[in-house]
N, C-alpha and C positions, 0 to 999 in steps of 0.2 A: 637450324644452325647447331642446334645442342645434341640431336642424333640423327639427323639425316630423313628423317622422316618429313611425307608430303601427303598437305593438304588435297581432299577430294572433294569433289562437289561445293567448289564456289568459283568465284567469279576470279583467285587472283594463282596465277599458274606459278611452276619453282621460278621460272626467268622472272614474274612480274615483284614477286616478293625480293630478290637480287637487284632490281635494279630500283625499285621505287620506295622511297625512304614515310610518305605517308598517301595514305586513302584519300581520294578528292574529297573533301568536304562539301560537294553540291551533287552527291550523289544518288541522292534522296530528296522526297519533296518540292524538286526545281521543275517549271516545264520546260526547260531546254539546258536540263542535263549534259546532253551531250557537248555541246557547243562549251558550257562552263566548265566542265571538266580537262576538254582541253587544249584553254586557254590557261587555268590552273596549272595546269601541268609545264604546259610553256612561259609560263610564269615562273615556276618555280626552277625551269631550266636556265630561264633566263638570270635569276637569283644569285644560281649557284656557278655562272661561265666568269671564268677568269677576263674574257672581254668580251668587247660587242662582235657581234659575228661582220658587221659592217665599219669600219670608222668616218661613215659620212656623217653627215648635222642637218640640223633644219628641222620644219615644223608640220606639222597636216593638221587640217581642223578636224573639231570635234566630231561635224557633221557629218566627215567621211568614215566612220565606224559602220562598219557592216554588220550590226548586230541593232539598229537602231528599233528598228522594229518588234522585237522582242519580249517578250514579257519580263521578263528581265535584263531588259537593256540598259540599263543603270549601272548595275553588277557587271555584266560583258566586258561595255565599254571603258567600264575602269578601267578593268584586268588588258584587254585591248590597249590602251595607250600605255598601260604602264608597259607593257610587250613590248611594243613597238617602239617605247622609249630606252627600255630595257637589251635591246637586242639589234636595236640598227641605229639609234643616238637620235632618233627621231620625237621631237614633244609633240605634243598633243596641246590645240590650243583654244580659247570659248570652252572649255571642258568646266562642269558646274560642279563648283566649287566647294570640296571637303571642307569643315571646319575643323576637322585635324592632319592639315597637311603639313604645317609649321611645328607637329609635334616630334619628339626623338626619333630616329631609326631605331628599333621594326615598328613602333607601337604607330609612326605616321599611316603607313601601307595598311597595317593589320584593323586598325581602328576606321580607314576613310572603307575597306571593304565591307565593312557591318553595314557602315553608315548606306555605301553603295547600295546593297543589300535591302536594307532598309527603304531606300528612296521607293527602288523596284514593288515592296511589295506592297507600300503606301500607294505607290500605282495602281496597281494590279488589283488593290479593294478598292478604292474611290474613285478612281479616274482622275480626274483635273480639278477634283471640290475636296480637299484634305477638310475634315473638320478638325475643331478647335481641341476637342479632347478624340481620345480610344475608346473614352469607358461604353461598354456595352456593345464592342464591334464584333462582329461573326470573324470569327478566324478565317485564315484562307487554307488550311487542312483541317480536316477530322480527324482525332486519333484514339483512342481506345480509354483514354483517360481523360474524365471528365474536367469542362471548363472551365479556369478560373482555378486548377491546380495549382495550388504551392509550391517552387523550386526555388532553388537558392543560386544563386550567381556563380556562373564557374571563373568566376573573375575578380572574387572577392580581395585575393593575396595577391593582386597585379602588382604593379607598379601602373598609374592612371587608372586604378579599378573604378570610380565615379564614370569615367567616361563609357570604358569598359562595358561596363554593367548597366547602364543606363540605355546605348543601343543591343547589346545582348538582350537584355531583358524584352524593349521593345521587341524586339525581332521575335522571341519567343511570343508575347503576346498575339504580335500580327499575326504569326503563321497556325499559333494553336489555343493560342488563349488562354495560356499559363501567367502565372502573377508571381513575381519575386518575393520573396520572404527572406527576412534575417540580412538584409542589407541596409546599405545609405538610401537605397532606391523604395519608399512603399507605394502600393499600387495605385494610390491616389495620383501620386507624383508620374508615372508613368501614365497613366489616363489621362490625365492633364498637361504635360508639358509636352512639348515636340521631343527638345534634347536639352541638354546642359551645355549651359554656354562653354560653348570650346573658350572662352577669353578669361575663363577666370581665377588660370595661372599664371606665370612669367611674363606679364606682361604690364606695361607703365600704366598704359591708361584703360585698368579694366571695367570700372563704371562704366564709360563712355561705350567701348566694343560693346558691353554685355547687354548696356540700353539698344544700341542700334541693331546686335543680331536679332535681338528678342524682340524690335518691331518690324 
């Protein structure tokens, strides 16, 4: 943009840099990359359309997502209903249940995809037996920098950085086995808890949700 000059030897051509405002973020690290990427994308087309390219209604169940089978089917099928609800007025429904879906616009969307995220790669280490804590889990990638590294939340200055940084962190852990430092979050608390009760803002009767999500 500032002289006219073009990048050589990568993956993003002059047209892709013109027309696409950010890099898929599951571009890396994912086994089915491809598929997340672009439904990301049609998500984000979806985002940004003045309407739905359909104006019918109505609903499809959860179970009809073609992505069920996936290693990251959790992730997908989000992004999948949110599409589909997104782009033809179509919900999604039986779909399991973010605990930040009730939260503000963007941070509902942006927060249940962590969480999504999350589910997937709790999957994809355990199977069907989630244990009680993380501490001591084999990450699910190798990376050149050793276990149990110190990083700091890139979600510290959010607005909702507790929730934020709570599945961020997670998610770091899961995938490499990095340990948050310099936050509300220390790594005892992430080895040990699942998540932070989504209920224990704006809401009357928080005791009561926080007991029952927490059993």
């Amino acid at each position: 943009l500032k002289y006219g000059y073009e990048c050589s030897e990568t993956n993003l051509s002059s047209s892709t840099i013109g027309t696409t405002m950010m890099l898929c973020p599951y571009s890396n690290d994912y086994s089915d990359t491809d598929i997340l990427c672009n439904l990301w994308n049609a998500l984000q087309a979806a985002n940004t359309a003045e309407s739905t390219l359909a104006m019918q209604s109505g609903s499809i169940p959860y179970a009809s997502c073609p992505y069920l089978d996936l290693i990251d089917s959790t992730l997908a099928c989000e992004m999948w209903c949110s599409v589909t609800e997104g782009v033809l007025n179509i919900a999604c429904v039986g779909v399991p249940i973010c605990p930040y879906e009730n939260y503000t616009s963007p941070h509902n969307d942006k927060l249940c995809q962590i969480w999504a995220e999350n589910e997937g790669l709790i999957n994809s280490i355990f199977g069907s037996s989630t244990p009680s804590s993380f501490d001591g889990i084999t990450p699910l990638f190798s990376t050149s920098m050793m276990d149990n590294t110190e990083i700091s939340c890139k979600y510290e200055s959010h607005m909702f950085s507790a929730e934020y940084c709570m599945q961020w962190c997670l998610n770091q852990k899961l995938k490499y086995g990095y340990e948050c430092s310099e936050t509300n979050l220390s790594s005892s608390t992430i080895g040990t808890t699942m998540m932070l009760c989504p209920y224990s803002n704006d809401y009357s009767d928080t005791d009561i949700l926080c007991n029952l999500w927490n059993a």
